[in-house]
N, CA, C and O of each residue as an XYZ file, in Angstrom:
820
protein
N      13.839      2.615     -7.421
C      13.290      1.783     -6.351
C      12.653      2.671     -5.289
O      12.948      3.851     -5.103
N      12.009      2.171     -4.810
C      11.006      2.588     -3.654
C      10.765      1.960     -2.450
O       9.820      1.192     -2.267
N      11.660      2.285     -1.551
C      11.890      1.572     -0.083
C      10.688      1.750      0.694
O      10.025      2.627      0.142
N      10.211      1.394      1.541
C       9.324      1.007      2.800
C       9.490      0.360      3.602
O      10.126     -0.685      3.471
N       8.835      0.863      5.015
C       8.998     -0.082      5.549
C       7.508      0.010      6.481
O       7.147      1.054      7.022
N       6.799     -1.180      6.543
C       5.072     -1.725      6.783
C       5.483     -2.512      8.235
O       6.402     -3.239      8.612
N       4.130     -1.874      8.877
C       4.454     -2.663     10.227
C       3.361     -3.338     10.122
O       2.326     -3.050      9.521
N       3.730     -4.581     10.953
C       2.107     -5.972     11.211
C       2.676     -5.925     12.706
O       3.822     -5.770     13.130
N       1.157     -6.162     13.496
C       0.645     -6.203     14.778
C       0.980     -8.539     14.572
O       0.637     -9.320     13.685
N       1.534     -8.687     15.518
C       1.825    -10.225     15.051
C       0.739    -10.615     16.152
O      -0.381    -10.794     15.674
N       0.875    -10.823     17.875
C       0.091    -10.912     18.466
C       0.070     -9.856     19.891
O       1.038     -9.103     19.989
N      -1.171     -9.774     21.157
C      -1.021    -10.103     22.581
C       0.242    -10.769     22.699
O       0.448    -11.964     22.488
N       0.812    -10.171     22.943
C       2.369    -11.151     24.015
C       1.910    -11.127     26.016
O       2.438    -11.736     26.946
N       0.963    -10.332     25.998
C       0.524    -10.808     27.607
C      -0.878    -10.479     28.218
O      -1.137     -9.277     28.289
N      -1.591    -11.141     28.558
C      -3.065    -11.195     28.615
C      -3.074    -11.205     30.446
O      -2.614    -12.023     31.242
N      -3.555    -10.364     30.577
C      -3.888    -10.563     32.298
C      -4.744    -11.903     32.742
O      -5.899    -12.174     32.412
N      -3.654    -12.836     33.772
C      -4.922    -13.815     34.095
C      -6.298    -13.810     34.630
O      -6.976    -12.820     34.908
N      -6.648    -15.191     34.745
C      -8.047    -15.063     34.992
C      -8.511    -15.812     36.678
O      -8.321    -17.014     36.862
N      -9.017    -15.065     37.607
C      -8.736    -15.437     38.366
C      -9.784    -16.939     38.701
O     -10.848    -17.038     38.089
N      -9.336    -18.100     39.762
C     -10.390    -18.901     39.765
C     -10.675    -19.211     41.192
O      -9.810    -19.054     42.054
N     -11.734    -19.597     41.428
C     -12.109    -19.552     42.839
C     -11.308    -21.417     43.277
O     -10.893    -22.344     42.581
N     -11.403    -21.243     44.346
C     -10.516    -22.930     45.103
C     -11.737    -23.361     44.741
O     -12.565    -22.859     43.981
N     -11.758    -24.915     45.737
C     -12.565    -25.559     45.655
C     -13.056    -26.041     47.071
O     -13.339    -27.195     47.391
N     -13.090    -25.089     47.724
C     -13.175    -25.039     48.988
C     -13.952    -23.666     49.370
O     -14.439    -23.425     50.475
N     -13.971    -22.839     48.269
C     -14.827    -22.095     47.828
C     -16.425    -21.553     49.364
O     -16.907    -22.489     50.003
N     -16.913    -20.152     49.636
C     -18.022    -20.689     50.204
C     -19.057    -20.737     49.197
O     -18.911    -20.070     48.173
N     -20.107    -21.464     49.371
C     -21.402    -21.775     48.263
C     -22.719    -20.780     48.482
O     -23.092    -20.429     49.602
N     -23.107    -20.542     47.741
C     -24.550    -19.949     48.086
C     -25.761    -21.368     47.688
O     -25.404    -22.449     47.219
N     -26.973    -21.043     47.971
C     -28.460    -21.634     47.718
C     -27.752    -22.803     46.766
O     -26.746    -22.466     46.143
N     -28.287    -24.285     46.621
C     -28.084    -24.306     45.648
C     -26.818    -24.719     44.995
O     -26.735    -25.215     43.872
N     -25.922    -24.487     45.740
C     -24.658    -24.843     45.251
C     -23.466    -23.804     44.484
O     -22.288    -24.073     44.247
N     -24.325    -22.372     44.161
C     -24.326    -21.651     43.332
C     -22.717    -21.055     44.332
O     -22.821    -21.093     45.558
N     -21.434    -20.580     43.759
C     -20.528    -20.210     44.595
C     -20.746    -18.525     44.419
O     -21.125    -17.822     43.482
N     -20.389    -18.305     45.548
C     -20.955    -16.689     45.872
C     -19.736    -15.584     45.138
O     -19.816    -14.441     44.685
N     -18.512    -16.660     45.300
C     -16.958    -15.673     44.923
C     -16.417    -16.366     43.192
O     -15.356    -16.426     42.571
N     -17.981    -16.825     42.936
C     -17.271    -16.802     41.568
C     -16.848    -15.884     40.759
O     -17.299    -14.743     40.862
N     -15.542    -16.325     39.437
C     -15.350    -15.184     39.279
C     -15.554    -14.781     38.096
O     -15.253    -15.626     37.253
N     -16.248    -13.088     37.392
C     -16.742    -12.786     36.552
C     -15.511    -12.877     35.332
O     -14.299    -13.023     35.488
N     -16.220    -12.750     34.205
C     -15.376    -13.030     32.912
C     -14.473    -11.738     32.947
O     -14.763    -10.636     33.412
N     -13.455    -12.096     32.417
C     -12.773    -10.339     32.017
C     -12.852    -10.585     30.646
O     -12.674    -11.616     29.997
N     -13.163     -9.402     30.312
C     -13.220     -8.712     28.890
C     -11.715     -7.990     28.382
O     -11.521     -6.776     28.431
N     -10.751     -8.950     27.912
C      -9.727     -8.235     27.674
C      -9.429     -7.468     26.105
O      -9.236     -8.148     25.097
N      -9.430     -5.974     26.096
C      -9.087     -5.718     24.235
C      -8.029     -5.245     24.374
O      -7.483     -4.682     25.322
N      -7.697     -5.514     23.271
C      -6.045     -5.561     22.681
C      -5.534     -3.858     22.630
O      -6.341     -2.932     22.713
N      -4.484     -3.729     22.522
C      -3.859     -1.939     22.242
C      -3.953     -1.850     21.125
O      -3.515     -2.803     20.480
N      -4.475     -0.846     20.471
C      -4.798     -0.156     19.143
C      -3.623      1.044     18.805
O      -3.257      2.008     19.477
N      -3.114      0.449     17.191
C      -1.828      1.484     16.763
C      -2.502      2.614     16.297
O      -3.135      2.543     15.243
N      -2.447      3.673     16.959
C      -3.420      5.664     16.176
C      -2.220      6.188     15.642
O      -2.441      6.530     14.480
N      -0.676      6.471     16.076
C       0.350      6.546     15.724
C       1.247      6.002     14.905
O       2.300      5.763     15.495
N       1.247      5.549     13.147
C       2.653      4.677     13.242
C       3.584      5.742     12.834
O       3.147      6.872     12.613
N       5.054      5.419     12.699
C       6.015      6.394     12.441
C       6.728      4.907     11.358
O       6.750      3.688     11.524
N       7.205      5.800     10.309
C       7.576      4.859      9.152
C       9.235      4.914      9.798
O       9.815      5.766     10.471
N       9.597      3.799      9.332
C      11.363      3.605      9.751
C      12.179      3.939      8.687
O      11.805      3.860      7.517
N      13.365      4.339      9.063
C      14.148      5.070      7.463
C      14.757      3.690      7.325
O      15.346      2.957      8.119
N      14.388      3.573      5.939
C      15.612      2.695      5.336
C      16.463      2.709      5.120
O      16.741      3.274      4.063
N      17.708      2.035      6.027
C      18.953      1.764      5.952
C      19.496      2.723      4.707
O      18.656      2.662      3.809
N      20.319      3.366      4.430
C      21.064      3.423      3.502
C      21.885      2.300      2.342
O      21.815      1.635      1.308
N      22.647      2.729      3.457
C      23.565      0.735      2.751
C      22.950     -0.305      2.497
O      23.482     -1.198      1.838
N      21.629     -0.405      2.997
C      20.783     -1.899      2.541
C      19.739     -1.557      1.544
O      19.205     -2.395      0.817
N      19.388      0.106      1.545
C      18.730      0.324      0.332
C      19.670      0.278     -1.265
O      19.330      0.051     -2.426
N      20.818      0.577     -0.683
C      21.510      0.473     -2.359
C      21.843     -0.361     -2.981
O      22.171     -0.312     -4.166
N      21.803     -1.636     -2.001
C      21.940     -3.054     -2.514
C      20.692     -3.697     -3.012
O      20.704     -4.652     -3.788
N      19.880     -3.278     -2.656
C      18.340     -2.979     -3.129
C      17.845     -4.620     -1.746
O      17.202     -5.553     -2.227
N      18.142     -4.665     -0.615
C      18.484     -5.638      0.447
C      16.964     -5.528      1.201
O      16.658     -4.451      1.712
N      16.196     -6.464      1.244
C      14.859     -6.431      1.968
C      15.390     -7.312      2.970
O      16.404     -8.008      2.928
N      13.851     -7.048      4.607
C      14.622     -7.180      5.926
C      12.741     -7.591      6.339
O      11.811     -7.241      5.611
N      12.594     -8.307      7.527
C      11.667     -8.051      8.529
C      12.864     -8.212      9.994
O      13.905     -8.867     10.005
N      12.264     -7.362     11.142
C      12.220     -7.165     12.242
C      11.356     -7.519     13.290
O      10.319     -6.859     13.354
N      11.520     -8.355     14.084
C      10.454     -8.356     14.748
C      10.666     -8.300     16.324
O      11.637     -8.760     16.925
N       9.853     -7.815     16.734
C      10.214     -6.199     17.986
C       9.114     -7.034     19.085
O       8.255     -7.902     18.932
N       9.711     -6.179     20.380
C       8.651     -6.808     21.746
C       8.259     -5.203     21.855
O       9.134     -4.395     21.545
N       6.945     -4.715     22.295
C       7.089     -3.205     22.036
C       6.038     -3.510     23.716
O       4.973     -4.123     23.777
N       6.918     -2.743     25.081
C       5.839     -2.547     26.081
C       5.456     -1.179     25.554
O       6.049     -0.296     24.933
N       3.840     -1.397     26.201
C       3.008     -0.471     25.837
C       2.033     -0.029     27.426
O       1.149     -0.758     27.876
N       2.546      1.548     28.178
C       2.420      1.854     29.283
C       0.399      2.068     29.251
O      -0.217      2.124     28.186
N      -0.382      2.166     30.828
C      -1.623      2.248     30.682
C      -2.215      3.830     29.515
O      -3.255      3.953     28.867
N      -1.418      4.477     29.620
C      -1.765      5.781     28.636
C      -1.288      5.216     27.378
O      -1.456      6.177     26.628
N      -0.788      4.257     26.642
C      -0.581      3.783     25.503
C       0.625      4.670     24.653
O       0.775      5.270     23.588
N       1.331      4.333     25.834
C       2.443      5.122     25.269
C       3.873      4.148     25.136
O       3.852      3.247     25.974
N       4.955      4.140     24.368
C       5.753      3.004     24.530
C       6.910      3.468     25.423
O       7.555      4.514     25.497
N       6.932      2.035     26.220
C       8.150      2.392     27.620
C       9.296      1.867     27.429
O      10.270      2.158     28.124
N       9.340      0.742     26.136
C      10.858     -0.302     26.229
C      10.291     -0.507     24.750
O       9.211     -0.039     24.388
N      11.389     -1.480     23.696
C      11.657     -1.607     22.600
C      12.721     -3.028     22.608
O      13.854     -2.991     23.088
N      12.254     -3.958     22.132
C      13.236     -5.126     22.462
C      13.599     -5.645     21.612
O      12.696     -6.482     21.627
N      14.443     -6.057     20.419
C      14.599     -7.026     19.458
C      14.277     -8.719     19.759
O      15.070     -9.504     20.278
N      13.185     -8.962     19.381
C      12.807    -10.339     19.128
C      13.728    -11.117     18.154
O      14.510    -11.931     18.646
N      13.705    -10.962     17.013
C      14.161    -11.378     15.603
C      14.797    -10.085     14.984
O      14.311     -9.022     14.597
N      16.207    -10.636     15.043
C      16.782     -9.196     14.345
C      17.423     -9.663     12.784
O      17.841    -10.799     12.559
N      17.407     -8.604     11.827
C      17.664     -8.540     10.562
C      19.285     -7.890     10.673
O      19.637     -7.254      9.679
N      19.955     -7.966     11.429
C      21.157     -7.073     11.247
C      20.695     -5.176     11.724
O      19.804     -4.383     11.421
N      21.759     -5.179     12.490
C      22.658     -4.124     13.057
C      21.653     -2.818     12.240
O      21.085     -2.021     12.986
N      21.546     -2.722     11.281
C      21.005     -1.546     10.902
C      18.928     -1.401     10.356
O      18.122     -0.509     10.092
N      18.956     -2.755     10.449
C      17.391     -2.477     10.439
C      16.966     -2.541     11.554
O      15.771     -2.369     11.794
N      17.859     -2.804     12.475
C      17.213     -3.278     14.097
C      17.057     -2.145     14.770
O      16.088     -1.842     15.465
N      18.036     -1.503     14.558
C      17.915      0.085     15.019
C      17.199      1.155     14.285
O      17.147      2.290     14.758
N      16.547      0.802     12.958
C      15.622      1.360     12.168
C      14.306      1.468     12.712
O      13.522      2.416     12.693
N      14.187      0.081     13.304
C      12.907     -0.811     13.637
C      12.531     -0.089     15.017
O      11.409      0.373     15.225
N      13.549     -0.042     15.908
C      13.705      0.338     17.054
C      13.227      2.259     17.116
O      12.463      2.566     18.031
N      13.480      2.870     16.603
C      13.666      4.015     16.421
C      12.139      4.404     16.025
O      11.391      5.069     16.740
N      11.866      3.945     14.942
C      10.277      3.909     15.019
C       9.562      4.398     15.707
O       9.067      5.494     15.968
N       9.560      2.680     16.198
C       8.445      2.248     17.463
C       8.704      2.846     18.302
O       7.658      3.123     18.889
N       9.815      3.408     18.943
C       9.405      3.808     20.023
C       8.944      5.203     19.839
O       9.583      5.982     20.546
N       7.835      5.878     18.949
C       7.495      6.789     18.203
C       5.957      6.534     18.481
O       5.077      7.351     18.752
N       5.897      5.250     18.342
C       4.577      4.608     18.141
C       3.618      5.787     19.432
O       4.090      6.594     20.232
N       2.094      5.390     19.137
C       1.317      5.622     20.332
C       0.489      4.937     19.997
O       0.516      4.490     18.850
N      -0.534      4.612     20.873
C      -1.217      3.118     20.924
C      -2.714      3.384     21.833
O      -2.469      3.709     22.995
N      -4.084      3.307     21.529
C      -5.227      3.460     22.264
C      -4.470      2.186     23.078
O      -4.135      1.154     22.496
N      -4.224      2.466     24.739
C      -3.827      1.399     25.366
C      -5.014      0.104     25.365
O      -6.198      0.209     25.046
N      -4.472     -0.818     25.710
C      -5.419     -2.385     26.020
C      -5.943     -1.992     27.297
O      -5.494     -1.150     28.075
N      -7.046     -2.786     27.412
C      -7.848     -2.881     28.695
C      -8.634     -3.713     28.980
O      -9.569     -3.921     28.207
N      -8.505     -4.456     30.186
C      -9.653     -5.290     30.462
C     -10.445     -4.824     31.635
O     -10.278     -4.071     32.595
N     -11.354     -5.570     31.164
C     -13.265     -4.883     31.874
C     -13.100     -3.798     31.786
O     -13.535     -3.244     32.796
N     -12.368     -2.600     30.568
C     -12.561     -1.159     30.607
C     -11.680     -0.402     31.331
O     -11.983      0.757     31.613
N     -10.656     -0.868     31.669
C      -9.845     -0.363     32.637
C      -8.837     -0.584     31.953
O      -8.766     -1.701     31.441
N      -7.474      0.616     31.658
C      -6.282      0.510     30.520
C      -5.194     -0.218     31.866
O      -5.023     -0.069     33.076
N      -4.630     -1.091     30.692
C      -3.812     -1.866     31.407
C      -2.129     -1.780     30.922
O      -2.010     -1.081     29.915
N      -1.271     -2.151     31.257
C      -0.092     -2.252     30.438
C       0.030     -3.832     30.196
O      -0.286     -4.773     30.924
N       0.784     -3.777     28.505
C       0.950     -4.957     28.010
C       1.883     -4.913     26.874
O       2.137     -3.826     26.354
N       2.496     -6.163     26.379
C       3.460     -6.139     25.413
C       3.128     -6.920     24.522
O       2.766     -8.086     24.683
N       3.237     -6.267     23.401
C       2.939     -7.004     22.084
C       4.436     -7.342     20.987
O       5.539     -6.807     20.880
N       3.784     -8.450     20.341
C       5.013     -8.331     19.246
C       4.680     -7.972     17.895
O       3.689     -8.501     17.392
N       5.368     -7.143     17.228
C       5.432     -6.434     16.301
C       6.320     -6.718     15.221
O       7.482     -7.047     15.457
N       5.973     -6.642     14.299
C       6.724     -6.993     12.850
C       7.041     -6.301     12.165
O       6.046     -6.124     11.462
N       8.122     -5.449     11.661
C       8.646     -4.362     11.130
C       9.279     -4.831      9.329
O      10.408     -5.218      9.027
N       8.327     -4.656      8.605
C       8.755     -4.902      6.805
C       9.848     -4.512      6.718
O      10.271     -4.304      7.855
N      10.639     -4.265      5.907
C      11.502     -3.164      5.220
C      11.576     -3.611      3.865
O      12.597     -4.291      3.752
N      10.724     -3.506      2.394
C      10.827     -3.891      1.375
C      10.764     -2.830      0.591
O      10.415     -1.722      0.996
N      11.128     -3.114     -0.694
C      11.529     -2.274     -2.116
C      10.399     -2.724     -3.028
O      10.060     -3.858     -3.366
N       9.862     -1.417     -3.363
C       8.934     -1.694     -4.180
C       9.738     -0.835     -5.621
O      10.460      0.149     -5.462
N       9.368     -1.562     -7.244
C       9.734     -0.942     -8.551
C       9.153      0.287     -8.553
O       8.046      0.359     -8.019
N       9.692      1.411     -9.087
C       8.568      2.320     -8.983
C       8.143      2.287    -10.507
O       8.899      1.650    -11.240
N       6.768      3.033    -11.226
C       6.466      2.660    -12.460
C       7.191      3.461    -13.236
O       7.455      4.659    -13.131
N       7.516      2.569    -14.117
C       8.742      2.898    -15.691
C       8.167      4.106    -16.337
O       7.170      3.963    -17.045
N       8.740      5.391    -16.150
C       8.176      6.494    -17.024
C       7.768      6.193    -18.561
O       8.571      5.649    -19.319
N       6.481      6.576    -18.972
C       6.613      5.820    -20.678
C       7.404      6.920    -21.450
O       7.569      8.136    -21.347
N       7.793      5.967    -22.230
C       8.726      6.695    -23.490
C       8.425      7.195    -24.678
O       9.242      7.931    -25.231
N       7.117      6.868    -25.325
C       6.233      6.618    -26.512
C       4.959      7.376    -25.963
O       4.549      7.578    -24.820
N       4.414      7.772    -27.425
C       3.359      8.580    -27.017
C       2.272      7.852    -27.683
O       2.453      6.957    -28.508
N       0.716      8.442    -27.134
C      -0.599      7.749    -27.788
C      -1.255      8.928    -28.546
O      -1.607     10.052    -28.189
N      -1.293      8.217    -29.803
C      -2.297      9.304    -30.721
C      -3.356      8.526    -30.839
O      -3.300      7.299    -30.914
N      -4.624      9.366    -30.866
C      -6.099      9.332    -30.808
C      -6.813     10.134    -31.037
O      -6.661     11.196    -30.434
N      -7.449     10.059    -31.595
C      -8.564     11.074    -32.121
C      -9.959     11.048    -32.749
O     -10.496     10.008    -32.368
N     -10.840     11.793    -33.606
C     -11.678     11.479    -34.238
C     -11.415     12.461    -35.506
O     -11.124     13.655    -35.582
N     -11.633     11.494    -36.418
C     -11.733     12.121    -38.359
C     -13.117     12.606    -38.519
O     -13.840     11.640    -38.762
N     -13.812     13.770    -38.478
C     -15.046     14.491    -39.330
C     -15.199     15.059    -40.451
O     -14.571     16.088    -40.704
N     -15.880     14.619    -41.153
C     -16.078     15.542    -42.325
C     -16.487     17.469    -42.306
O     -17.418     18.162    -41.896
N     -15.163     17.702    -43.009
C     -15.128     18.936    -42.779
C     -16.014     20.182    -42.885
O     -15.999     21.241    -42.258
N     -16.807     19.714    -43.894
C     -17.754     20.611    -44.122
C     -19.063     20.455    -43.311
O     -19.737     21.421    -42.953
N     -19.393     19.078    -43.032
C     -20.415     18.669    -42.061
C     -20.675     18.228    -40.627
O     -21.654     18.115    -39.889
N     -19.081     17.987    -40.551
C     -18.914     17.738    -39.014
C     -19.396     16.548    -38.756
O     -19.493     16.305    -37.553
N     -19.768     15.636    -39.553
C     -20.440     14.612    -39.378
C     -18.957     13.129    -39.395
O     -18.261     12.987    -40.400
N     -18.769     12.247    -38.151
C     -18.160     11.329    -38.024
C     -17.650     10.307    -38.807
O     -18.034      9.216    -38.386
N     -16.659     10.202    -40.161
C     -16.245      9.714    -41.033
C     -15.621      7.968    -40.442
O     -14.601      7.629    -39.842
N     -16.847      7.171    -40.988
C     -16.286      5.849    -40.455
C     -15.317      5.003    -41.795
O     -15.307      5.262    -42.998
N     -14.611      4.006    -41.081
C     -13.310      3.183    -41.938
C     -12.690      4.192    -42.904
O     -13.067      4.315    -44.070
N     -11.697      4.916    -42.328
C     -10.873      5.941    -42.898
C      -9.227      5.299    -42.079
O      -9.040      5.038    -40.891
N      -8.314      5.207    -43.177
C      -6.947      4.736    -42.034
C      -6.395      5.946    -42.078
O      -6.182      6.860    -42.874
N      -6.179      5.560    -40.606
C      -5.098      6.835    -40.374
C      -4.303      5.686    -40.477
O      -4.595      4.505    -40.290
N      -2.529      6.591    -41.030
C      -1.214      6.072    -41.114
C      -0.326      7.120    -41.014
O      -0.352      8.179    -41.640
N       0.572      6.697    -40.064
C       1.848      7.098    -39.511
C       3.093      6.557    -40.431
O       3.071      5.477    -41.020
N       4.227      7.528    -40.455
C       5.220      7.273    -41.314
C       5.894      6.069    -40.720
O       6.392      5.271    -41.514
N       5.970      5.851    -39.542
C       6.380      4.340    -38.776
C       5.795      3.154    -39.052
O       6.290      2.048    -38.837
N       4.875      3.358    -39.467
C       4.328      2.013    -40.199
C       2.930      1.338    -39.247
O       2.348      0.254    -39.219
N       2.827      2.400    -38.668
C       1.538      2.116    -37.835
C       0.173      3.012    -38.350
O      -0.033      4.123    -38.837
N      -0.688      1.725    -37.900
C      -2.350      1.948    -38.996
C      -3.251      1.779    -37.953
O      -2.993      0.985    -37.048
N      -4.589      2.624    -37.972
C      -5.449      2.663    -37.175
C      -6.855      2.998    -38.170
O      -6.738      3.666    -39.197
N      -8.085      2.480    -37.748
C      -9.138      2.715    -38.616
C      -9.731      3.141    -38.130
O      -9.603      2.892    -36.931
N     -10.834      4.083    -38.469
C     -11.870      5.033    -37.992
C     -13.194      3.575    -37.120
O     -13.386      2.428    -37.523
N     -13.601      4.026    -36.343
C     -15.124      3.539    -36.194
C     -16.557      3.932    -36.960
O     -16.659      4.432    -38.081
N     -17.580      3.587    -36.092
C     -18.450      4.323    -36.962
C     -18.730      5.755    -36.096
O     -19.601      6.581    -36.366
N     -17.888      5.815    -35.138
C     -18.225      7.345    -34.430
C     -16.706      8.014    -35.446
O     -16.876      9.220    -35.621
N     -15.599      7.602    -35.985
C     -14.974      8.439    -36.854
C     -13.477      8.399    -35.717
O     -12.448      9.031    -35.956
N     -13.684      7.517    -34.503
C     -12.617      7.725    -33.205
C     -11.159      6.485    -33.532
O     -11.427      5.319    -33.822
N     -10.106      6.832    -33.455
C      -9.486      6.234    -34.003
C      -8.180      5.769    -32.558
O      -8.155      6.604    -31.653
N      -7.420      4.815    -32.430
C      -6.259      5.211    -32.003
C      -4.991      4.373    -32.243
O      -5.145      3.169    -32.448
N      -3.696      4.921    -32.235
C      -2.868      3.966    -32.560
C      -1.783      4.475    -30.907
O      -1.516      5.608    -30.506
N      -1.464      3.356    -30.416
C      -0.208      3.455    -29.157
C       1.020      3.363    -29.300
O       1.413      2.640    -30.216
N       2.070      4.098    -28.402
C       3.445      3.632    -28.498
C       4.049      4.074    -30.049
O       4.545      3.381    -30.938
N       3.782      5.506    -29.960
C       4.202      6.272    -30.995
C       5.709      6.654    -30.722
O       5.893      7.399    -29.760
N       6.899      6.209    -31.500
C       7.898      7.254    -31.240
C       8.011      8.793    -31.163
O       7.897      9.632    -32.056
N       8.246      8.916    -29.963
C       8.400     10.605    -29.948
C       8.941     11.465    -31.144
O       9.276     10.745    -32.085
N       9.088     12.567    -31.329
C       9.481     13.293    -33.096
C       8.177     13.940    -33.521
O       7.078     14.136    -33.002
N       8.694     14.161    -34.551
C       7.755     15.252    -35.851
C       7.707     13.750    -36.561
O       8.575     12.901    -36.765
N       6.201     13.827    -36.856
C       5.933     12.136    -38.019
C       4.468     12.936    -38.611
O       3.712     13.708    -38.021
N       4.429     12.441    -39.911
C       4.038     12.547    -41.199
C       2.739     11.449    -40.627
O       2.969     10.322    -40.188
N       1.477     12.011    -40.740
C       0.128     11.594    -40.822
C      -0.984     11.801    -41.955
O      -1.451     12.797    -42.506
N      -1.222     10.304    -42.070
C      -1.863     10.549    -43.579
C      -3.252      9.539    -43.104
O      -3.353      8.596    -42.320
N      -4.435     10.401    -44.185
C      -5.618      9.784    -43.881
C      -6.158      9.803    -45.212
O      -6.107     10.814    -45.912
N      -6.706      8.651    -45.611
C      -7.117      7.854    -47.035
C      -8.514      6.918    -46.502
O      -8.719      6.296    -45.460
N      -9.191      7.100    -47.507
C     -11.108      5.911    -47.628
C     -11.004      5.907    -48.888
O     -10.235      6.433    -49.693
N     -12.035      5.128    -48.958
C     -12.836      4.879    -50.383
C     -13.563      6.252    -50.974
O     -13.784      6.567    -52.143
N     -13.894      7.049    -49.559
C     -14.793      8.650    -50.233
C     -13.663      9.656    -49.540
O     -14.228     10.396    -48.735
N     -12.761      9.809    -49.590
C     -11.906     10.860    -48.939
C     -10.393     11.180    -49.994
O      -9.397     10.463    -49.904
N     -10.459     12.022    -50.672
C      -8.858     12.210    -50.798
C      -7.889     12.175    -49.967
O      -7.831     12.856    -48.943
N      -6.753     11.089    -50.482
C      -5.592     11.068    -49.507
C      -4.946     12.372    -49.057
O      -4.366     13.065    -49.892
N      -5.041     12.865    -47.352
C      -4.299     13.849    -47.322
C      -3.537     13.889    -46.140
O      -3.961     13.351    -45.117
N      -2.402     14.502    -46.179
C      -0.957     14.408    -45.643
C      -0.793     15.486    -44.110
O      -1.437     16.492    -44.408
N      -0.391     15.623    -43.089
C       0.390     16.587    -42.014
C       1.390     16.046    -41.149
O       1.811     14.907    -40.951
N       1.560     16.778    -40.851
C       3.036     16.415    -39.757
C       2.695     16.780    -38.589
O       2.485     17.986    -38.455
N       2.547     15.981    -37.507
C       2.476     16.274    -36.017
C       3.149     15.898    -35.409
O       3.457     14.780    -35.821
N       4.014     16.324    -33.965
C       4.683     16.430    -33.207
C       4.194     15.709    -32.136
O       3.136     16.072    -31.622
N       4.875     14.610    -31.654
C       4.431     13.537    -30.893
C       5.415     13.514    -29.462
O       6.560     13.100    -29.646
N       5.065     13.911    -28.109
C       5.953     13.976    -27.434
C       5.314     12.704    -26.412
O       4.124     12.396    -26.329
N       6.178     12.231    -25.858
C       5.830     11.022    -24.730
C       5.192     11.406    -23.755
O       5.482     12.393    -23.078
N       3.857     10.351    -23.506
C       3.251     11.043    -21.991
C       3.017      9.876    -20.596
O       2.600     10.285    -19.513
């Protein structure tokens, strides 16, 4: 097995308000209000840092998957100041989760261009991935030429003492898969070829 643990950005947990003028407001020309107020441009904190969380021990051997989900303040230099459990998975991914993040570093958020502090919530994976099954069996492949001419011998069987058969093409390229590993007896027979016999050594790859 193959533990991980993947972080997701969930949302903004705090957006600076927006300010609005009364309604008592003074007016310019027109009606036009002089203290209206311009849009803010707010962007979000960007993760440049992640730090992967160790997986539990004890919850990796049970083979035990988890999400976490974390309040992470994030200071105007985009650095993290606090670490909060939102949604906790138990005692030991929480402090996995925790340990992390506060690792994290973050292009801070800013509105109208100016870095701000803000808190986001954060989602901390912890899943098991299979890792791939070493193969056990080996692949033989090849091409049959005529020996004296070098020229590509088509519909010729190759046969293995296991009981596996493969036929030439018309390029002479043959293959058979999922060979038991061992020393096995290879034999190649046509209509224009004398049947002839070797032994090759087949190791798993």
């Amino acid at each position: 097995m193959n533990p991980r643990s993947i972080g997701v950005l969930l949302a903004l947990a705090f957006v600076p308000a927006i300010a609005r003028a009364d309604d008592d407001s003074p007016q310019g020309v027109g009606g036009t209000r002089l203290d209206q107020p311009q849009p803010r441009v707010v962007k979000p904190p960007k993760l440049v840092k992640f730090v992967e969380a160790a997986y539990p021990e004890a919850e990796k051997a049970t083979g035990k998957q988890a999400a976490v989900t974390l309040q992470i303040g994030i200071t105007e230099s985009g650095t993290v100041a606090i670490v909060t459990v939102l949604e906790s998975a138990g005692p030991a991914f929480d402090a996995a989760a925790i340990a992390a993040a506060q690792q994290f570093v973050f292009e801070p958020a800013t509105v109208n261009g100016r870095p701000t502090a803000v808190k986001i919530a954060y989602r901390y994976e912890f899943v098991i991935h299979e890792e791939l099954k070493k193969k056990t069996t080996a692949d033989f492949a090849g091409q049959v030429v005529d020996r004296a001419t070098h020229k590509p011998l088509a519909n010729v069987t190759v046969a293995l003492d296991t009981g596996q058969t493969a036929t030439t093409d018309a390029e002479g390229k043959f293959s058979i898969a999922d060979v038991p590993p061992g020393t096995h007896t290879v034999t190649l027979s046509g209509d224009q070829l004398t049947a002839i016999g070797t032994q090759e050594e087949f190791e798993a790859s």
